[in-house]
DRENMARSE-12268 format. One record per residue (C-alpha): residue in one letter; x, z, y. Coordinates in steps of 0.2 Angstrom, whole numbers, plus 5000, padded with zeros to 4 digits. Layout:
N
AXZY/...
***
This chain:
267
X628349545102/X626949585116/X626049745117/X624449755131/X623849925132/X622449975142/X622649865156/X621849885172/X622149735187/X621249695202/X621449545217/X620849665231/X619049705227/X618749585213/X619249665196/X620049545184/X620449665168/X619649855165/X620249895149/X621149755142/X622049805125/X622949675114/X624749635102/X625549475100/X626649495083/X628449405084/X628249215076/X626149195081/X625449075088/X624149165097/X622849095108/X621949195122/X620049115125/X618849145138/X618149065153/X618649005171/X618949175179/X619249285164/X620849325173/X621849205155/X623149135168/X623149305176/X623749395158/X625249275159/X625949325178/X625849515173/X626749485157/X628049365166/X628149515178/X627549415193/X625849535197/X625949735194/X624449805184/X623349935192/X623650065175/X624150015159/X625749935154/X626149775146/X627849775136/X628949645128/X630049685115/X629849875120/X630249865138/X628749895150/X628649725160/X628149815177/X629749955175/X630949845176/X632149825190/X632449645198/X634149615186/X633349675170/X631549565175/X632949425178/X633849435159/X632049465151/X631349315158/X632749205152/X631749255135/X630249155141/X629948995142/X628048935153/X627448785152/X626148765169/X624448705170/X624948575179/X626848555173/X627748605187/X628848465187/X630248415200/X629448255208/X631048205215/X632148225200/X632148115186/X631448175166/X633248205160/X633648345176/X631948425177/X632648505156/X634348495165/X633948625177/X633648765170/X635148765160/X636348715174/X635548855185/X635348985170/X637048945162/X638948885167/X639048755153/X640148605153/X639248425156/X639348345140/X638648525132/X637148485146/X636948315140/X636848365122/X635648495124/X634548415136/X634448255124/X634148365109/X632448445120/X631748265124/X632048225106/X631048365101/X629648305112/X629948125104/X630448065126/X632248045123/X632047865126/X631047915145/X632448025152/X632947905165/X631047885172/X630047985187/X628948095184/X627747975193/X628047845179/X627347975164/X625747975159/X624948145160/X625248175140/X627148115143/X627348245157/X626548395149/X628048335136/X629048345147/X628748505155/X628648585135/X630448505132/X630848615150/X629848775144/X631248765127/X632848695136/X633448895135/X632848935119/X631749075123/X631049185112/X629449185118/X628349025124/X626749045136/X625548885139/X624448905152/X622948755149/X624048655140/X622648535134/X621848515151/X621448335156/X622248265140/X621648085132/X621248125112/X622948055107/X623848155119/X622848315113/X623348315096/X625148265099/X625348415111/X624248535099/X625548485084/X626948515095/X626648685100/X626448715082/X627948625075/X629148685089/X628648875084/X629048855068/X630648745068/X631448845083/X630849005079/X629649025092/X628349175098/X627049065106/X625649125119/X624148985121/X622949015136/X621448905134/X619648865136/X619748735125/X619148805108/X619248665096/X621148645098/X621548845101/X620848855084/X621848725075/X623448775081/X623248965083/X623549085069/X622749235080/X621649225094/X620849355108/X619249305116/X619249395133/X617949425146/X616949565159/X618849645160/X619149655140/X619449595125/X617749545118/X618249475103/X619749455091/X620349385072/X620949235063/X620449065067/X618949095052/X618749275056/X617949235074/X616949095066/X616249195055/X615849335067/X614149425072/X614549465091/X613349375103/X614849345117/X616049245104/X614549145097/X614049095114/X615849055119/X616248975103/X614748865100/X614748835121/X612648885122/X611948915138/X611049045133/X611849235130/X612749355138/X614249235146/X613549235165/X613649085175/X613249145192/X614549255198/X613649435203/X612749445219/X611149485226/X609449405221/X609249215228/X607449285238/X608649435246/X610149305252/X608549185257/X607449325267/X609349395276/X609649225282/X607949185288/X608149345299/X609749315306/X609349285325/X610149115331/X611349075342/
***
């Protein structure tokens, strides 16, 4: 379903990926681990084709993301479906039109086919009873439901999740963890999980990629990382402080930044 080959990407001077490698076969749930700044939320804009890799090429169903002219990168992206880190919903429009939407602006479909569809998304998500309420009045687990009942109201193919357990109460979690797994099986789903948070990626994952320093630094079953000898995935894994995850981003010496500053004349 998604092919990664050798990719290369940069913001200005900072590199994000040097040699990233990686396949997503069609019907996974696959989950792409690292830290803040691995570049996870990165990987999604270049395969959504919203960021252009330096070399390299990242393919969906055989068609190179980045070749693509502006019609073709149109009918693609009906294909996907993203549910944002922070949801992304329409603060001014109520639960039933933010799943309303995208099918009104992607399709020319009577009302009551609207209605039917939108009501069959919430009823996935177990909010059809909330599609009158304001996104203000949803609690955070509520909303992220909302935005996944969004991410599906076009029957994509392939589902991204950028963080989608971030700032989640237990109950929450594990509602939204069983709902990536549930929808991917019942609708058919390829689905693409971005996440620091291990415990859940592991439960709900049948493939996962451990990323970092531009690369994939680790890959295999939910067991098959477990089990695994390499220092980097331990470290992540097991969240130690010691090993060869960096916490300060790369500069000079403190004493160097220290001694500079002290012999900067004053104004």
């Amino acid at each position: 379903m998604v092919v990664v080959e050798h990719l290369a990407f940069a913001y200005g001077d900072l590199p994000i990926f040097r040699d990233l490698s990686l396949s997503i076969r069609r019907g996974q749930v696959a989950a792409i681990l690292g830290g803040s700044g691995t570049g996870k939320s990165t990987l999604l804009k270049l395969i959504g084709g919203q960021l252009v890799p330096s070399s390299g090429s990242v393919a969906i169903e055989g068609q190179v993301v980045h070749e693509l002219d502006a019609d073709a990168l149109y009918r693609l992206r009906l294909d996907m479906g993203m549910m944002f880190q922070n949801s992304g919903l329409f603060t001014d429009l109520t639960v039933y039109e933010n799943v309303a939407f995208p099918i009104r602006e992607n399709f020319d479909a009577p009302e009551e086919i609207v209605a039917r569809l939108v009501l069959m998304k919430l009823h996935a998500v177990g909010l059809r009873g909330a599609r009158g309420l304001m996104p203000g009045d949803l609690s955070g687990g509520m909303t992220r439901r909302v935005a996944l009942a969004r991410a599906i109201a076009t029957d994509p193919k392939l589902m991204m999740y950028d963080e989608p357990f971030a700032g989640l109460d237990p109950i929450s979690l594990n509602q939204v963890g069983s709902l990536i797994r549930t929808l991917n099986s019942a609708l058919g789903l390829t689905s693409l999980v971005v996440t620091y948070d291990v415990a859940e990626a592991l439960k709900v994952a049948d493939y996962a990629y451990v990323i970092g320093d531009g690369a994939v630094v680790g890959q295999g079953t939910p067991d098959e990382l477990r089990a695994s000898s390499d220092a980097y995935v331990q470290q992540f894994l097991k969240a130690a402080p010691d090993g060869p995850v960096r916490f300060h981003f790369p500069g000079p010496p403190l004493a160097a930044d220290l001694r500079l500053e002290a012999e900067e004349p004053s104004l």
